[in-house]
Backbone bond lengths (Angstrom), bond angles and torsions (degrees), N, CA, C in turn:
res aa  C-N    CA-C-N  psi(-1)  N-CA   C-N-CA  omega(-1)  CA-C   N-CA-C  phi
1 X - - - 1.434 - - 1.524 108.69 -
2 X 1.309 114.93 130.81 1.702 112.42 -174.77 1.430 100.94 -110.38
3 X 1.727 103.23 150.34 1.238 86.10 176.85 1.370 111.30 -128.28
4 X 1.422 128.42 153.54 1.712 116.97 166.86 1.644 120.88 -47.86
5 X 1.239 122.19 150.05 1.063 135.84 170.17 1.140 94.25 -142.36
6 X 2.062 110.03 149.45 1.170 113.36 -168.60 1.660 97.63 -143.14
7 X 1.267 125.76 -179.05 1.544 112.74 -168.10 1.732 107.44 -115.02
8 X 1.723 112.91 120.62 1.507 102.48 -174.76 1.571 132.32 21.87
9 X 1.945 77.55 -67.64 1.585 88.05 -154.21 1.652 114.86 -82.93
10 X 1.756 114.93 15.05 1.193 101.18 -160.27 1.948 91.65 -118.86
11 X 1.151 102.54 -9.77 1.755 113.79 171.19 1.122 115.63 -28.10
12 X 0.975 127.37 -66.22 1.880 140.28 -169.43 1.647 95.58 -70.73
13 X 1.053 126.38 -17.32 1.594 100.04 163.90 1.212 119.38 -95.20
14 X 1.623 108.83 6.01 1.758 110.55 -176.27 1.828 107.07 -74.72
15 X 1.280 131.70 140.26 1.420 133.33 163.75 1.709 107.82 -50.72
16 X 1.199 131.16 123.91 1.119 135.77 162.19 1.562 127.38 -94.53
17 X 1.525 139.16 121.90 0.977 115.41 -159.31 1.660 123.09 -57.83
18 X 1.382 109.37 -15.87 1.539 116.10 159.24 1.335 112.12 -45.30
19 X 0.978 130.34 -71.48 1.408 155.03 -152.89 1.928 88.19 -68.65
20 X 0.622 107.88 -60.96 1.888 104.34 -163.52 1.376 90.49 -77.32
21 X 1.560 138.80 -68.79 1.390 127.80 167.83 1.793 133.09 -23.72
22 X 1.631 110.73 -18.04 1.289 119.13 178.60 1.553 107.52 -106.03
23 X 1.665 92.31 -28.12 1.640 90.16 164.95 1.403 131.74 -64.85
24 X 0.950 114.25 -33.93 1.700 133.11 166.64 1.485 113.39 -57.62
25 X 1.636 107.44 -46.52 1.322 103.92 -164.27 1.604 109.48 -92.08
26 X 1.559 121.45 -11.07 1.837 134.36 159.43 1.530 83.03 -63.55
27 X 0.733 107.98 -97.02 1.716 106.76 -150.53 1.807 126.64 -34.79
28 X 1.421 107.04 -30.26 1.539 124.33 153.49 0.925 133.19 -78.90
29 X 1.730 126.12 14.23 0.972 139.73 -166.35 1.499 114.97 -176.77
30 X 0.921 128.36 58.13 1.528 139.43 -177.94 1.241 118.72 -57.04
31 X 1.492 98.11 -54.96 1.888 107.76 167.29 1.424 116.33 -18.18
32 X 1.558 97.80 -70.05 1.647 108.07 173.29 1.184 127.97 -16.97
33 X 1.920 109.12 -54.53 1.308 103.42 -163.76 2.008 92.45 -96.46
34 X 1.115 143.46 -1.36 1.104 128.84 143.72 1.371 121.29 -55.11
35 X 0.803 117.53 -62.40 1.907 128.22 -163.06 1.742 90.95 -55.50
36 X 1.454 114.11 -43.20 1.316 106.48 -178.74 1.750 132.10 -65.78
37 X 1.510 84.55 -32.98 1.694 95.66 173.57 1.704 96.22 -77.79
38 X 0.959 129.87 -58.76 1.489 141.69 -165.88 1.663 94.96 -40.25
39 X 1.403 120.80 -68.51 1.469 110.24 164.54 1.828 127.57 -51.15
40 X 1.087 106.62 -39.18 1.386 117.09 169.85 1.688 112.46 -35.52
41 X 1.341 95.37 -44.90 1.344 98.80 -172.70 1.506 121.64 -91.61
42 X 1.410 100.02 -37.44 1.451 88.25 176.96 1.293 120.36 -74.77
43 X 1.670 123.32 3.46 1.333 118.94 167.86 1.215 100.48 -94.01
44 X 0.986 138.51 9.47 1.390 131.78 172.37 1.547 102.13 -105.40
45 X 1.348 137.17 -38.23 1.063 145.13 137.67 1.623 131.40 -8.19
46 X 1.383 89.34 -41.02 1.746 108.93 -175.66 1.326 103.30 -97.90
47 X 1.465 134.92 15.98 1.362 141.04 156.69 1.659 103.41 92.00
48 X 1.640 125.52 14.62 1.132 119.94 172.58 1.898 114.08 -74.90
49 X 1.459 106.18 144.32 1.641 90.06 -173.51 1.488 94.20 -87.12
50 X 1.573 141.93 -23.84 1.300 102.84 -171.22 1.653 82.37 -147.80
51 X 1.359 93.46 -163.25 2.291 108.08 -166.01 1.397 100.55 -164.14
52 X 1.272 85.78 148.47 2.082 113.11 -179.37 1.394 79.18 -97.00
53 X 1.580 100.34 150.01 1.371 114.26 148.01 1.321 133.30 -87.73
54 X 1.269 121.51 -0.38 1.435 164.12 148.16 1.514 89.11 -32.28
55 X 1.490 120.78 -78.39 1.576 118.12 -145.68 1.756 78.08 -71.56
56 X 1.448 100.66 -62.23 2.211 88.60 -165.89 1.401 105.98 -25.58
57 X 1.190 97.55 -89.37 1.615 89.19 178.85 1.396 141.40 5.29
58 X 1.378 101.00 -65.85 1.576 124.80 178.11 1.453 103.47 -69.55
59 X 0.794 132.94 -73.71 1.655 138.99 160.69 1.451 124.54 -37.70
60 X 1.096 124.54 -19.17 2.144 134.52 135.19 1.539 101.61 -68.52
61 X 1.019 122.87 -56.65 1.937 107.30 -164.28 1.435 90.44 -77.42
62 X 1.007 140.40 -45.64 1.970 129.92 -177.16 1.658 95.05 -53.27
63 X 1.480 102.40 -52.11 1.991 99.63 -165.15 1.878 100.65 -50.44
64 X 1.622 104.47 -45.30 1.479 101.97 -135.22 1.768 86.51 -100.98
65 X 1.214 107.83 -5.10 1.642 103.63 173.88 1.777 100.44 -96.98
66 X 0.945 148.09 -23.63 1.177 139.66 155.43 1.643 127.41 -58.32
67 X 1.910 102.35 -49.14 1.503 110.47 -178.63 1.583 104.77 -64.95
68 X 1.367 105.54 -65.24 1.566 106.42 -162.07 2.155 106.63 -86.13
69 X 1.437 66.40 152.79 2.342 90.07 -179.40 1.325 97.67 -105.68
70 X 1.395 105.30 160.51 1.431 123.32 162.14 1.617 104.97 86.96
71 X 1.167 131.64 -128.36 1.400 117.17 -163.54 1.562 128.71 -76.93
72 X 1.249 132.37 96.31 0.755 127.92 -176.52 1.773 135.76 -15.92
73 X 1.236 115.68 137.66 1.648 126.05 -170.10 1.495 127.72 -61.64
74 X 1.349 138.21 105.14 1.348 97.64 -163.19 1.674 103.48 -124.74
75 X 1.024 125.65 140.93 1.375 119.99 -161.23 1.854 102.51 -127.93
76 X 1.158 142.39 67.87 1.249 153.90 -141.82 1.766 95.60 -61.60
77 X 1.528 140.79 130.05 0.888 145.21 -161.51 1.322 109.83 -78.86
78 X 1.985 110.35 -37.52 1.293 114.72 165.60 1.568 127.16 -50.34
79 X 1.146 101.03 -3.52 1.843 93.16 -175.79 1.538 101.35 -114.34
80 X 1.229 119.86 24.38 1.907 126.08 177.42 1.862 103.85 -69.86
81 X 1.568 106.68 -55.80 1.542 105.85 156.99 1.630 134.06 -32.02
82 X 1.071 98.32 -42.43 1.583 105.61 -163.57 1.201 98.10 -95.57
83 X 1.537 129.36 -47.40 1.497 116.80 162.87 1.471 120.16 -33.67
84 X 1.611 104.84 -73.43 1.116 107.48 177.79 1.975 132.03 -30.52
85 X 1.227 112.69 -35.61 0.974 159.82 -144.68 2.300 95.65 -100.05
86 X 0.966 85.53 -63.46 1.856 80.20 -165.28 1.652 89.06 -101.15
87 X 1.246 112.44 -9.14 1.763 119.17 147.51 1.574 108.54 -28.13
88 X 1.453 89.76 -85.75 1.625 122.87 -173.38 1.678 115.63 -56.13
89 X 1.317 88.80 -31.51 2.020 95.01 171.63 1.517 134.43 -78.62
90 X 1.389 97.87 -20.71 1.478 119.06 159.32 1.531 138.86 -131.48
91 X 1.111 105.38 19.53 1.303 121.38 164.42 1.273 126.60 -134.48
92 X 1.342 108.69 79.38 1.576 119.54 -172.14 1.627 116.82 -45.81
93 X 0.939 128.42 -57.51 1.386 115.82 -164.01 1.876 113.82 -80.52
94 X 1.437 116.68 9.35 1.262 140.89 142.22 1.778 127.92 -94.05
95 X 1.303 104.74 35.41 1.674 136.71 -168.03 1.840 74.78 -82.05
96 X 1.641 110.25 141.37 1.722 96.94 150.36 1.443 114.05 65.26
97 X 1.437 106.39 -13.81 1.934 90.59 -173.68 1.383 123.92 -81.65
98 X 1.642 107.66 -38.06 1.456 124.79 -156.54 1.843 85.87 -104.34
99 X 1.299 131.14 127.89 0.883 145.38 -133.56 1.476 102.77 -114.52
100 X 1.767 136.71 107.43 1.084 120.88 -157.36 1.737 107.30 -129.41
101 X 0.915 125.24 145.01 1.743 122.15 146.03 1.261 128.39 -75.85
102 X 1.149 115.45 150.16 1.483 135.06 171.76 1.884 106.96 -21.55
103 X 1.102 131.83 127.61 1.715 114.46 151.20 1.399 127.13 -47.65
104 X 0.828 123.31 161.01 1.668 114.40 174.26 1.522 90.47 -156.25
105 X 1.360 122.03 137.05 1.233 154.02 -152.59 1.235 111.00 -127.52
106 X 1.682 128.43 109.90 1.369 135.94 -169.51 1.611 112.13 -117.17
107 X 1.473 122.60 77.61 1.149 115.00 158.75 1.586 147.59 -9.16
């Protein structure tokens, strides 16, 4: 069995199944990334200087496990980065707010 090898510097342009799995699930689910900015802001609103994406999170599955019946909610923890992340890429005045670490990339 052979396998690809690729060079350092060319990694970060490879598709990761993270990365395509969150892509699927933004686009089938848009709400998400509203409800997330929508909280984003009003804690920023409430004079806090910055936010985990940790609490959003938690505060969508409490909202959306209380509001909605029938099949349970599922909000995959791996995609808290990438929210955070295309958060910050299109919503300027949430630049810096939601508080992130480095990616780290697991072969």
């Amino acid at each position: 069995m052979s396998r690809t090898t690729h060079p350092p510097e060319q990694l970060s342009f490879l598709p990761d199944a993270i990365s395509m799995n969150f892509a699927k699930f933004h686009q089938a689910n848009p709400h998400v990334y509203r409800a997330l900015v929508n909280l984003a802001r009003a804690w920023k609103d409430a004079g806090h200087k910055d936010c985990a994406m940790d609490m959003l999170f938690a505060k969508l599955r409490w909202d959306y496990g209380i509001e909605t019946h029938g099949e349970q909610f599922k909000l995959n923890n791996n995609y808290r980065s990438m929210y955070t992340r295309l958060i910050e890429a299109n919503e300027p005045d949430l630049t810096g707010f939601i508080t992130k670490r480095p990616l780290s990339r697991s072969l």
